[in-house]
N, C-alpha and C positions, 0 to 999 in steps of 0.2 A: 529205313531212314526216318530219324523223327523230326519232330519241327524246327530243332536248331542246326540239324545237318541239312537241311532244306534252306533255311535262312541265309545260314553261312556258304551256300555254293551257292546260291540264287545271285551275291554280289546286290549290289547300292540300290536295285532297281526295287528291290523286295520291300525295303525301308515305303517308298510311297504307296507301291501294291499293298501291303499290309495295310495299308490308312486310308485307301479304298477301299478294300472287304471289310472293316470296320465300318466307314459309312453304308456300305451297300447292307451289311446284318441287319442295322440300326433299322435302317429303311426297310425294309425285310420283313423285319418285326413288327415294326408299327403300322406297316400296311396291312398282314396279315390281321391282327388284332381287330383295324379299322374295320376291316370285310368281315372278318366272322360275327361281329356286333350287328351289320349294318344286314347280311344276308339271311341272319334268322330270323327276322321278323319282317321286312321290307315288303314283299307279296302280300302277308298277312293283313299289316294295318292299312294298306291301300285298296283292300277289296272290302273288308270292315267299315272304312269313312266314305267309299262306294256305295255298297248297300245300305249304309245308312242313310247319303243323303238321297237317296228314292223316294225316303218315307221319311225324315225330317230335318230340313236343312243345318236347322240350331244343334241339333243333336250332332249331327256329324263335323258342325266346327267344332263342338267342346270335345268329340275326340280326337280330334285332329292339333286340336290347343294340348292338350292330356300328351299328343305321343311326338310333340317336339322337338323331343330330346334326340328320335330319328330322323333322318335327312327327307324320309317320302312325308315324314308326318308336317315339319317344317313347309316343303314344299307346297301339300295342299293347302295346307291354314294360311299359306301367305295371300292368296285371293278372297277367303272363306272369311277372315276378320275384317274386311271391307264391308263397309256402309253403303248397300243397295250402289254397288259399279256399277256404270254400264258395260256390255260385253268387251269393246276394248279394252277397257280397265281390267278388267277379270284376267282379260287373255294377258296384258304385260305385266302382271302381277306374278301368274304361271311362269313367264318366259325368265323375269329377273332372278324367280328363288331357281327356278331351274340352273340359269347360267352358275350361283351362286354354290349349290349345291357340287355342281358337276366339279369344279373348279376345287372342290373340295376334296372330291376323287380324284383327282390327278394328282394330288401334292405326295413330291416321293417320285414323280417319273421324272422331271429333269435330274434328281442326283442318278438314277439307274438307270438313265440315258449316257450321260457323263463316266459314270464306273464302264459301262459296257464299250463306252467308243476309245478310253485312255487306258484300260489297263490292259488289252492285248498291246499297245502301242511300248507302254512300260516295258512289260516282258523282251518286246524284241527291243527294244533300247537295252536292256540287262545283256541281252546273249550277243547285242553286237561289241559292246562295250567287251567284254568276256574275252571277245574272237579275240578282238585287237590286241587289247592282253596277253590271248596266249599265242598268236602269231608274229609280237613282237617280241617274243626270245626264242624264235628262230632262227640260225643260223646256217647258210647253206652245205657247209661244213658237218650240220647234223643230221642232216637228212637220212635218216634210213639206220638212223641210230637209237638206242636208249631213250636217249633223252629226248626222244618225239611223242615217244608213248605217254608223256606228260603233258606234253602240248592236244594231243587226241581226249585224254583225260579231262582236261580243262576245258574243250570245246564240250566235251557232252555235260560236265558240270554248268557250263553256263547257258545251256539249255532249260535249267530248272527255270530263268526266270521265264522264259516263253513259255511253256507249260505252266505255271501258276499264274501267270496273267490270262490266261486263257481259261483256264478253270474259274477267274474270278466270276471274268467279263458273259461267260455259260452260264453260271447261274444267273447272276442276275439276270441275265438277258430270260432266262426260262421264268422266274414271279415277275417281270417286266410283260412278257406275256397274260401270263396267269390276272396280272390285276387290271390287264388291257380287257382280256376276257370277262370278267367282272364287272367292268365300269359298261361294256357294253349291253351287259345283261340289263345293268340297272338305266341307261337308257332309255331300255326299252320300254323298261316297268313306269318310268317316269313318263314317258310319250302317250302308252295307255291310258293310265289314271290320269292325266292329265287334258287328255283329248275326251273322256268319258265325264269327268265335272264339268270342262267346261262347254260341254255342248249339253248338259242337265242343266248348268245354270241359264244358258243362251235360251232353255224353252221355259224355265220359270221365270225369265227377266219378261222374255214377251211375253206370258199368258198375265205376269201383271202389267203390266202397260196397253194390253187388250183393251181391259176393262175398263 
């Protein structure tokens, strides 16, 4: 069975399922891209602008300015390019790029939220639609005859749209996981590095104000 004997017994339901797995690929895609960009370097340059500001503060903002272009590198430099904060300051400077960031990572879960909860619904919209179809050229008179064997034909043909809407709403829902699983990693990596600057800055703020 190819895609246009799929389409064609699938019935009317197929027409928006089709324009959901378009949106979901799209999304799909562009998430995937987004992660693979974002997970090969992310550990890296946040334990680098780490170890670096141990040993010199200026040094680790201009790396941190330098690796902007990534979401960890953004998130540090948004406290690090402040003018002597005090530690509150520091910390809701952390907290905003955080928010700022994160929010960055989620974009892509409302449509493949949306695909995964409408297109099993589709589906069985298509096969009830189908039923009704082939249940209303029934006629008692046929029963047990010929011409039912088309009516049984037509109930498992309009099955395909419940089966493709199903199939839609499984993947998605499995890279809806997948970048759930990702976003929490980077979490965590942010909550790290971010709890590890600004508790370095908090003892360089007070050993200048010591003095």
């Amino acid at each position: 069975m190819n895609f246009h004997e799929i389409f064609a017994r699938g019935g009317v339901a197929l027409v928006p399922l089709l324009g959901l797995s378009v949106l979901s690929l799209a999304t799909i895609l562009e998430r995937l891209w987004f992660w693979w960009r974002m997970l090969a370097r992310e550990a890296v340059l946040a334990d680098s602008i780490l170890e670096r500001a141990y040993e010199d503060w200026e040094a680790a903002t201009e790396i941190a300015r330098q690796c902007a272009a990534q979401p960890i590198g953004r998130f540090l430099y948004a406290p690090l390019r402040l003018k002597d904060p005090d530690p509150e300051a520091f910390r809701l400077a952390l907290e905003a790029a955080a928010a700022e960031e994160l929010a960055a990572m989620r974009q892509g879960d409302k449509m493949l939220e949306s695909v995964i909860a409408l297109a099993p619904l589709l589906g069985l919209l298509g096969t009830v639609l189908g039923l009704i179809d082939s249940l209303e050229s029934i006629r008692l008179g046929d029963l047990g005859t010929a011409s039912t064997a088309q009516v049984t034909t037509g109930i498992g043909e309009s099955l395909v749209s419940t089966a493709s809407g199903l199939v839609v709403a499984i993947v998605s829902l499995a890279f809806y996981r997948l970048f759930q699983m990702f976003m929490f990693k980077q979490v965590r990596v942010f909550r790290r590095s971010g709890n590890e600057l600004e508790l370095l800055y908090r003892q360089i703020w007070q050993n200048q104000h010591d003095k």
